[in-house]
C-alpha positions in Angstrom: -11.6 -7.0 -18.7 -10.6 -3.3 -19.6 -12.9 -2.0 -17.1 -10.8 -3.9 -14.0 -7.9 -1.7 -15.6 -9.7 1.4 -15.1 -11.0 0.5 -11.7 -7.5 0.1 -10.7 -6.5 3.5 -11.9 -9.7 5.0 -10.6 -8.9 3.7 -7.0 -5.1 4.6 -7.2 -6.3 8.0 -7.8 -9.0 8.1 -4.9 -6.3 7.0 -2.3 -4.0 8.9 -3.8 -6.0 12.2 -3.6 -7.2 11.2 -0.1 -3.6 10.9 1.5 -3.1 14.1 -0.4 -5.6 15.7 1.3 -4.8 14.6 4.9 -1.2 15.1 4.4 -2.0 19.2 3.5 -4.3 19.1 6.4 -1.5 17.8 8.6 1.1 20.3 7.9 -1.9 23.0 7.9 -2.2 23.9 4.3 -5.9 24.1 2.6 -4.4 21.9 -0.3 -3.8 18.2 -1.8 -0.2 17.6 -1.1 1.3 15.6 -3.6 -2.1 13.7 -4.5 -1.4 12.7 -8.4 2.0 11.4 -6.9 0.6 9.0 -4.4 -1.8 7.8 -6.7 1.1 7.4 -9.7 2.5 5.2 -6.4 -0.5 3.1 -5.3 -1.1 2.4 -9.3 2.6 0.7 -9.5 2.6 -0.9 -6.1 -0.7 -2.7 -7.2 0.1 -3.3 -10.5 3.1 -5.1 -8.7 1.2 -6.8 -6.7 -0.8 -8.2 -9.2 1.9 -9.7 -11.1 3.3 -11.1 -8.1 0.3 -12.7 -7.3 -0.3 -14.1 -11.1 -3.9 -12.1 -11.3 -2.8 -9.7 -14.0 -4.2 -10.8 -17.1 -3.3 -9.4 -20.5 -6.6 -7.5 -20.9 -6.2 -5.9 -17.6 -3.0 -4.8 -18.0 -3.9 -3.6 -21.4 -6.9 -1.4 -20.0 -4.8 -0.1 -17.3 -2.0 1.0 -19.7 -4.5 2.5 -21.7 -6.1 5.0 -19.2 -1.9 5.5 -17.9 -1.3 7.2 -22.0 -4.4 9.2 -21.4 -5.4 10.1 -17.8 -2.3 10.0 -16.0 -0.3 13.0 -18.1 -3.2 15.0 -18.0 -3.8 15.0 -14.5 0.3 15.7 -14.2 -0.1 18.4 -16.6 -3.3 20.4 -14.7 -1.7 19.9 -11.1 2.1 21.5 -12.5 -0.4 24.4 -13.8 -1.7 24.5 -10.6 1.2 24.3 -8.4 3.0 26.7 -10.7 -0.1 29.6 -10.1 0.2 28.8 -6.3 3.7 29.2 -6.5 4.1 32.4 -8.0 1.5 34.0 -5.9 2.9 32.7 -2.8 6.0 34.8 -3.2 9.6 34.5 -3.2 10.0 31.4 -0.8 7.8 28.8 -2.8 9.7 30.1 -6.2 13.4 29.6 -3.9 11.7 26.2 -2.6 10.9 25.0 -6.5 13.8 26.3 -7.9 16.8 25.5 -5.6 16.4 21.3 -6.0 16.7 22.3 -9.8 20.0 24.2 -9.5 21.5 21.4 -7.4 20.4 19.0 -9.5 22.2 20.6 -12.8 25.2 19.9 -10.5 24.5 16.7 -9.4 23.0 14.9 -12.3 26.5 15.2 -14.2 28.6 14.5 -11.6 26.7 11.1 -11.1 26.8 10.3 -14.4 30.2 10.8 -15.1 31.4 8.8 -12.0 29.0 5.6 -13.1 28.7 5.5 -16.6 29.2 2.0 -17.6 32.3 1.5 -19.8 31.5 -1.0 -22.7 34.0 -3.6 -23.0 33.1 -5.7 -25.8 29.6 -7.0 -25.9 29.0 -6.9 -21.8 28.9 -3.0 -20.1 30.3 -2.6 -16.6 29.8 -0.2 -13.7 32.4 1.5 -11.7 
């Protein structure tokens, strides 16, 4: 049953790569667009689906979570390598591009969490 696990994962990253591909084609870059990403989506919207539909057994589920620890943070890690290479060479607007949703974000990020951290009263926790 481990192998249905890693079929799952090997077709989650074929379509992922595929709508990848056809999305850098459509905005006219030679490149896979956001591949691994799609593919980390199709793997959760199936996965979901399977347990929705009661055909996720414990074996497959095992097998897929298996192949997620191994393949799946490898793939992340030689696609940032890549995008980081691309990025640099590029020049100056895919650095401002990468690093501009970073430096909001270090703004963002604490103002959200200040305004709905959950205030423990007792044994329950409740959001503002």
């Amino acid at each position: 049953m481990n192998i249905y696990g890693v079929a799952l994962l090997a077709l989650a990253y074929l379509l992922g790569q595929w709508i990848g591909e056809i999305l850098g084609l459509l905005i006219g870059i030679d490149a896979n667009v956001g591949g691994v990403g799609f593919a980390m989506i199709i793997l959760m919207l199936l996965k979901n689906w399977f347990v929705k539909n009661s055909l996720l057994t414990y074996e497959m589920e095992s097998g897929m979570d298996f192949w997620n620890k191994l393949y799946i943070p490898v793939v992340i890690a030689m696609a940032a390598s890549l995008n980081v290479k691309s990025a640099v060479s590029a020049g100056t607007l895919a650095i401002a591009a990468g690093s501009i949703p970073v430096v909001v974000c270090f703004f963002i990020f604490p103002m959200i969490i200040k305004n709905f951290s959950p205030k423990i009263d007792g044994n329950t926790a409740q959001f503002d």
